[in-house]
N, C-alpha and C positions, 0 to 999 in steps of 0.2 A: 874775412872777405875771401872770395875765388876767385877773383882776376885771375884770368885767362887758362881758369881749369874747364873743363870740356865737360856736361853731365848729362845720362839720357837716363830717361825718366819713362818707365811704359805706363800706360794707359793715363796719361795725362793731360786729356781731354776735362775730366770733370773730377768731382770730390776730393781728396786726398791729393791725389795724381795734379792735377791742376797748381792745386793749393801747392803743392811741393818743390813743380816747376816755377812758380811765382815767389818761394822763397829764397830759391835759388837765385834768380836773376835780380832779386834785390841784393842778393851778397856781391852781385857782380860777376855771377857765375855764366856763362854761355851753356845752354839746356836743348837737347833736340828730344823734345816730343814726339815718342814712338806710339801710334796709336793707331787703330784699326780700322776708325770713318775718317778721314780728310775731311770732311767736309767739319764735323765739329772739332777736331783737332785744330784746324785754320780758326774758328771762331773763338775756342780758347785761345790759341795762341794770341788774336787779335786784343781778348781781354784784357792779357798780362800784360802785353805793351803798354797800351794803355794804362793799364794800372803803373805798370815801375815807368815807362820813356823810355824803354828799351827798344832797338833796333831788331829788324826780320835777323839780323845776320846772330844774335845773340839770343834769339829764339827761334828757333828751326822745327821743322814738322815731319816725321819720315811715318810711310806707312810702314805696321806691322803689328801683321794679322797671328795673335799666338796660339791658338788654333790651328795652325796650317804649320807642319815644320818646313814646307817649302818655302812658305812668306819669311820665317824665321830666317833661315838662310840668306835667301836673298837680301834680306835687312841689314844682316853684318858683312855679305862682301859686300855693299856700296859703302856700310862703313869704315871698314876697312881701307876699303882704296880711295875714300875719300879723306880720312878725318888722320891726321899725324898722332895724335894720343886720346883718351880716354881716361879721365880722370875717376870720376867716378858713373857705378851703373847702378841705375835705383830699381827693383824689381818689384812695383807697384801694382800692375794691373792685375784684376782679379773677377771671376766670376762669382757668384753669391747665392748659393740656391735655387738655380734651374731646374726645371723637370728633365727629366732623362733627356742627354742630345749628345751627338758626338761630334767630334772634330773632324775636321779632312781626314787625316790619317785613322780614324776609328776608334778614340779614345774616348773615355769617356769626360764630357766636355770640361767639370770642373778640377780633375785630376788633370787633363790637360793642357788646360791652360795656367790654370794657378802654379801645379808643377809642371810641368813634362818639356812645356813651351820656354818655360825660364830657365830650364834644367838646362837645352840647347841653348838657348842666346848666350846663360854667360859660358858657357862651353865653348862656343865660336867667338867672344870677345877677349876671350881671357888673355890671350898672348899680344894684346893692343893695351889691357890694363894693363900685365907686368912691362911692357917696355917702358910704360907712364909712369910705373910706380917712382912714389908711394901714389896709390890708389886705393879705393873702395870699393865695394859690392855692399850695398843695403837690400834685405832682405824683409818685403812685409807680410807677416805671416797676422793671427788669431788669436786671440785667449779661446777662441772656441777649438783651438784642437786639444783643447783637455777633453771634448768630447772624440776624439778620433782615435781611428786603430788602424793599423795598416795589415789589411789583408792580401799576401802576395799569391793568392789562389784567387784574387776577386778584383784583379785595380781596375778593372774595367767596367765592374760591379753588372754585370751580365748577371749573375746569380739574386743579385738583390740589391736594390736601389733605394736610398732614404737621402734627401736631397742636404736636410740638416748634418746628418753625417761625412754626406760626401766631402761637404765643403768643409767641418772639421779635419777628415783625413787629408785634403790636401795643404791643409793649414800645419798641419805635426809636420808633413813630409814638405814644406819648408824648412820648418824648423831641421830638420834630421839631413837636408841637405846643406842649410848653414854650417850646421857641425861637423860633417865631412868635409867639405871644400876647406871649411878653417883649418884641420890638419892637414889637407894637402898642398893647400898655401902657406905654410911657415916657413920662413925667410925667405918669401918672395918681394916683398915687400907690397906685397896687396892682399888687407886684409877684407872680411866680409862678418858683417854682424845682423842681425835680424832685430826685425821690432811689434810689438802689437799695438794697434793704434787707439784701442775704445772703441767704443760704440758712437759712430760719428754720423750726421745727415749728409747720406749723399743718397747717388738712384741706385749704390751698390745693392739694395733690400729690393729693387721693383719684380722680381717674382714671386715676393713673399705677400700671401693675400692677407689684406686687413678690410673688411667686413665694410660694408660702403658707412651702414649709420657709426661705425667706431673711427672714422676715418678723420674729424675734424679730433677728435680727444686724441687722436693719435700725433696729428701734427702739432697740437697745442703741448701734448707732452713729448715731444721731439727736440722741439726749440728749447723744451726746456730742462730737460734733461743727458740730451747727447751733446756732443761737442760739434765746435764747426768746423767744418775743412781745417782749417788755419790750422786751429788747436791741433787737431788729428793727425797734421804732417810735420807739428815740431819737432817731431823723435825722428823723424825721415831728414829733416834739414840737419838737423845735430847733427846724425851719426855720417852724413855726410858733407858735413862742413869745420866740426868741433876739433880744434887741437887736443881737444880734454881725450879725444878717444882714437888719436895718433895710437897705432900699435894694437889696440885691441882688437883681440880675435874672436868668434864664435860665438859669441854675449846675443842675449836677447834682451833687449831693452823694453821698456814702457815709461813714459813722462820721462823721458830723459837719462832713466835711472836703469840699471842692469839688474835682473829680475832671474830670480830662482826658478829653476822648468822642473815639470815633473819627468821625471826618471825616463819615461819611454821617448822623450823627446832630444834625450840624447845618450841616447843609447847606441853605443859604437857599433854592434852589431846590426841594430838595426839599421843604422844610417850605411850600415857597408852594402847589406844586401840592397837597398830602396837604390844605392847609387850604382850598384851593376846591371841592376836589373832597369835600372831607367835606362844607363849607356844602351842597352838592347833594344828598347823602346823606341825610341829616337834615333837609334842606327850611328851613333857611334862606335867606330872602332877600335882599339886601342892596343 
């Protein structure tokens, strides 16, 4: 159970995100909903009450927009000066194959949001998590970054742009940040583990074209083949809910279980360079 642990959950308007907020508040956890439209973040949140009997005041709604490192900001000094601890932070939301777009600050979209934008939030939350510790950082990354490479002559992919890739690479460089932050937080008492969730039904796929006459075989093998919300955010509630995984650092989970990475995903060098070079991105000083 969470009584009276504190967990934000971004992009938890819909799929996963939703699903994970709603697992939460059945453990009894209090969840503020960081998301980007209010207006459907309000109508999830609406849902989940509903669903668990849960109160406004144990499901809460903030914007933040991760695209914008200024909405970023502003996100964590309200909660900061609002909230006494932070229990745990679930870094869920994700974009999924866009055509080329960039962020307020000029990045390019899916590198910026998946990383660049989460890279800052727990950056600016971190010293709310260790005064809370023990605490958590869940990290949701991809099995599709076994397709990814991190080119640091190209994060902005100005040179060349493949949409399936992009979102691979930002998926590694989760993972390669999980595995930094895990060594710079030991014995902090907050640790951070990452997870891949499957192949689940939600609208994270709505860029990706499926051919209008393939479109009914595709929802029929949807339903039957991908998992649902629920399923997809069990390893997101575990790694932040389980005493089983009290203490563990760095770990990329799937189904629950801690799961073997290929070699470039954790690769200390690599995750050294991805994490200095982000601090410069996002205008961190250190």
């Amino acid at each position: 159970m969470m009584n009276g642990k504190t967990v934000i959950v971004t992009g938890a308007n819909s799929g996963i995100g939703k699903a994970t907020a709603a697992g939460i508040v059945k453990l009894q956890g209090r969840v503020i909903m960081a998301c980007r439209d209010p207006d459907r973040a309000e109508e999830a949140a609406r849902d989940i009450r509903q669903q668990t009997g849960a109160d406004s005041a144990q499901v809460a709604v903030k914007h933040l927009d991760l695209a914008s490192l200024k909405s970023v900001q502003t996100f964590c000094e309200n909660i900061i000066k609002e909230e006494p601890r932070l229990d745990v932070l679930i870094n869920n939301a994700g974009i999924f194959q866009c055509p080329y777009t960039r962020t307020e600050d000029g990045f390019e979209m899916q590198f910026g949001v998946n990383h660049l934008g989460h890279f800052l939030l727990t950056h600016l939350l971190l010293d709310l998590l260790k005064s809370s510790a023990p605490s958590r950082i869940v990290v949701v990354s991809s099995k599709l970054y076994k397709h990814g490479e991190i080119n640091f002559e190209d994060l902005n992919s100005e040179q060349f742009y493949d949409k399936a890739l992009a979102y691979s690479r930002s998926k590694l460089a989760n993972l390669l940040f999980t595995h930094e932050l895990a060594r710079r937080l030991e014995g902090s008492g907050v640790t951070v583990n990452a997870l891949t969730p499957g192949i689940v039904r939600t609208n994270l796929g709505r860029h990706v074209h499926v051919p209008a006459l393939a479109k009914p075989l595709f929802n029929l093998l949807s339903w039957g083949l991908f998992k649902s919300p629920e399923e997809g955010a069990r390893t997101s509630v575990y790694l932040a809910s389980s005493p089983d995984v009290e203490g563990v650092q760095g770990k990329c989970f799937a189904g629950c279980q801690p799961q073997v990475l290929l070699d470039k995903a954790t690769s200390q060098d690599l995750a050294s360079k991805l994490w200095d070079i982000s601090e410069v991105m996002v205008g961190i000083t250190t």
